[in-house]
C-alpha positions as CSV (number, residue, x, y, z in Angstrom):
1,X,-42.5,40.8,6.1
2,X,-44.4,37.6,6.8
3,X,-47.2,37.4,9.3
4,X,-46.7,35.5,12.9
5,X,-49.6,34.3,14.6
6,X,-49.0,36.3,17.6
7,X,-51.4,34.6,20.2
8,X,-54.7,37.2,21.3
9,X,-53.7,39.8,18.7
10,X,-54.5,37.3,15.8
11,X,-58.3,36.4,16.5
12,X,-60.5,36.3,13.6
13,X,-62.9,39.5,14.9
14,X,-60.1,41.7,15.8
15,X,-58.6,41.1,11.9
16,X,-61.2,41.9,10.5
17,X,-62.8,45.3,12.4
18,X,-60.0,46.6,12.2
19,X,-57.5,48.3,9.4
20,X,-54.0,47.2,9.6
21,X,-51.9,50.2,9.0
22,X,-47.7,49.0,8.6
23,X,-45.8,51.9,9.9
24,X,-42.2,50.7,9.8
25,X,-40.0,47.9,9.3
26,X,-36.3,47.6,9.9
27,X,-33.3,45.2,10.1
28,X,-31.1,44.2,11.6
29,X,-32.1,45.8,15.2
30,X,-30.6,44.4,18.1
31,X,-32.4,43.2,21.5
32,X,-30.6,43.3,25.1
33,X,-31.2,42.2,28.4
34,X,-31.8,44.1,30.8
35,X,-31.5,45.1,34.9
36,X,-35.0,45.2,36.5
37,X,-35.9,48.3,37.4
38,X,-38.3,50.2,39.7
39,X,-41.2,52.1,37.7
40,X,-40.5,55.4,36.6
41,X,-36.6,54.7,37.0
42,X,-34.1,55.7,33.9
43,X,-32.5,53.1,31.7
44,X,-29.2,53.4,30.7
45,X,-27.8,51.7,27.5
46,X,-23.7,51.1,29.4
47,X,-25.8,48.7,31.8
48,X,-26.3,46.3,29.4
49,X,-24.0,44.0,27.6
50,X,-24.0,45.7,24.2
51,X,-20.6,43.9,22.8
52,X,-23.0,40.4,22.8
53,X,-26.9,41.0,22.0
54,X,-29.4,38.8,23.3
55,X,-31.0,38.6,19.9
56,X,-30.8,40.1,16.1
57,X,-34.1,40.7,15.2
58,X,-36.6,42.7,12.2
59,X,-38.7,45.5,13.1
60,X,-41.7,45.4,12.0
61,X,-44.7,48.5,13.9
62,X,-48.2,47.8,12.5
63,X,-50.8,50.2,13.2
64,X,-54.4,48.2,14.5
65,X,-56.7,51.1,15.4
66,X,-55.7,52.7,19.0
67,X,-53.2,50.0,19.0
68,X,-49.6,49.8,18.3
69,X,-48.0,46.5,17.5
70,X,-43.9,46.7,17.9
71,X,-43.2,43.2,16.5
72,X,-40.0,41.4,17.2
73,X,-38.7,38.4,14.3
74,X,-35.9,36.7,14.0
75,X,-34.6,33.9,11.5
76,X,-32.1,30.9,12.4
77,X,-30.4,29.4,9.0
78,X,-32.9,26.7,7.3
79,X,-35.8,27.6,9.2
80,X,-38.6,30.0,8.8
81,X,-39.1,33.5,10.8
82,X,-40.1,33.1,14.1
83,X,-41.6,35.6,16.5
84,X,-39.6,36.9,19.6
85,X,-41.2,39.4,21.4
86,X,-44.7,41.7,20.4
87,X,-44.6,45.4,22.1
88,X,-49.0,45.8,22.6
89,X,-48.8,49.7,22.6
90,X,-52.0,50.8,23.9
91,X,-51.8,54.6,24.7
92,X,-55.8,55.0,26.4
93,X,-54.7,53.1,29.4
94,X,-51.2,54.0,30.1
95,X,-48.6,56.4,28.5
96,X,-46.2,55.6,25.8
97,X,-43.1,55.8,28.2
98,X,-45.1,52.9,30.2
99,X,-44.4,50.6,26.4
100,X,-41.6,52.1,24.8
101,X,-38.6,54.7,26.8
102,X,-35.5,56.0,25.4
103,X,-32.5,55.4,27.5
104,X,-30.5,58.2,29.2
105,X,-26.9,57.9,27.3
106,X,-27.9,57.2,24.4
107,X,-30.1,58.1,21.5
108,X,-29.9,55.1,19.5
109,X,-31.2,52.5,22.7
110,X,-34.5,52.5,23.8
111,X,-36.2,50.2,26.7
112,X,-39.3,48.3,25.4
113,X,-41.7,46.6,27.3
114,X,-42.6,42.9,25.7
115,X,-44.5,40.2,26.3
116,X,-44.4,36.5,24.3
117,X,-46.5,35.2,21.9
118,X,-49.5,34.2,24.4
119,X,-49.4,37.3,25.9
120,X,-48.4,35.4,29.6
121,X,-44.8,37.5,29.9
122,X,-43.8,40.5,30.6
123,X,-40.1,41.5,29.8
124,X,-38.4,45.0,29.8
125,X,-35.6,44.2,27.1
126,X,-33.3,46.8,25.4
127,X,-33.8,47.9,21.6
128,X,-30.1,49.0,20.2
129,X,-30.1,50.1,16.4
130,X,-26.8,50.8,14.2
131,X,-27.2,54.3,12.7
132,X,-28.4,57.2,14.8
133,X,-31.2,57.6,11.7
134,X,-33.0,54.4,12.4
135,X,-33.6,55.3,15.7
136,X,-34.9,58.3,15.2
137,X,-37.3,57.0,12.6
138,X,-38.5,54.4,15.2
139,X,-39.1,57.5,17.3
140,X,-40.5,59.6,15.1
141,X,-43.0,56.8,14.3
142,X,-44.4,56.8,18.3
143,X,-44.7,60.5,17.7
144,X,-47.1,60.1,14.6
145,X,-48.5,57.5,16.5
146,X,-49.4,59.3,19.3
147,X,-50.6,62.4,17.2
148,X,-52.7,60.6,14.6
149,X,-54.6,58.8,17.9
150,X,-54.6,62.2,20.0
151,X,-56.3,63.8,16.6
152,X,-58.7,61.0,15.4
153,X,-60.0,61.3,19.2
154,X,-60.8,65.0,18.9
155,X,-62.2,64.3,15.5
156,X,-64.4,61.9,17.5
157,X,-65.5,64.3,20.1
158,X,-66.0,66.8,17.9
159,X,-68.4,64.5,15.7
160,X,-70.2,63.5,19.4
161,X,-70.8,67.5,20.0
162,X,-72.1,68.6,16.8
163,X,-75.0,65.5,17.0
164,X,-76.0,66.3,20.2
């Protein structure tokens, strides 16, 4: 997949201290709008108007360090890929169900949390995939997400405790 300048995660520094790990990529996948909702409330996938898709986008999760990038494309005839949304995964400050929450009906829709290009927006917006397999590979990958960061931190402690 091409790169997207995608606003604050593209400065110069933060390419180059860090390793760009590409953990994923998938199409079509298919975004929805969805019903705000109260923090901590269950999504449900028959809320949303799944017959007519807000968008048909690529997949693409890139690894940056602690950080998760869920990156959103999509392509109009005659004109190059454009980014739609970018999910900033960052699991030190807030949980993973805080980014990224499967829905309760369904296994293959999940409920991401988004935010454009500059990084201004916010947006919860539904995630619908075709086969039951994709989806759980895009869940599987927030599990080895989460465990590679949970393990390279008690790596890191462990390091901090044997110099001391």
């Amino acid at each position: 997949m091409d790169d997207f300048d995608m606003g604050l995660l593209d400065d110069t520094t933060f390419k180059l201290a860090v390793l760009r790990q590409k953990m994923l990529g998938m199409y079509p996948v298919f975004m929805y709008r969805t019903k705000p909702k109260e923090e901590g409330e269950e999504y449900f996938a028959d809320e949303w108007n799944l017959r007519k898709p807000l968008k048909e986008c690529s997949l693409r999760i890139e690894r940056r360090g602690e950080i998760l990038l869920i990156v959103f494309t999509y392509k109009n005839p005659g004109v190059p890929p454009a980014l739609f949304a970018v999910s900033k995964v960052d699991i030190s400050s807030k949980t993973m169900d805080h980014y990224v929450k499967p829905v309760g009906d369904s296994s293959r829709y999940f409920a991401i949390r988004v935010t454009d290009e500059k990084g201004e927006r916010e947006a919860v917006v539904g995630l619908g995939f075709r086969e039951r397999d994709e989806a759980a590979d895009f869940n599987q990958c927030m599990v080895n997400f989460q465990n590679a960061v949970a393990r390279e931190r008690l790596a890191h402690a462990d390091e901090m405790t044997q110099q001391e």
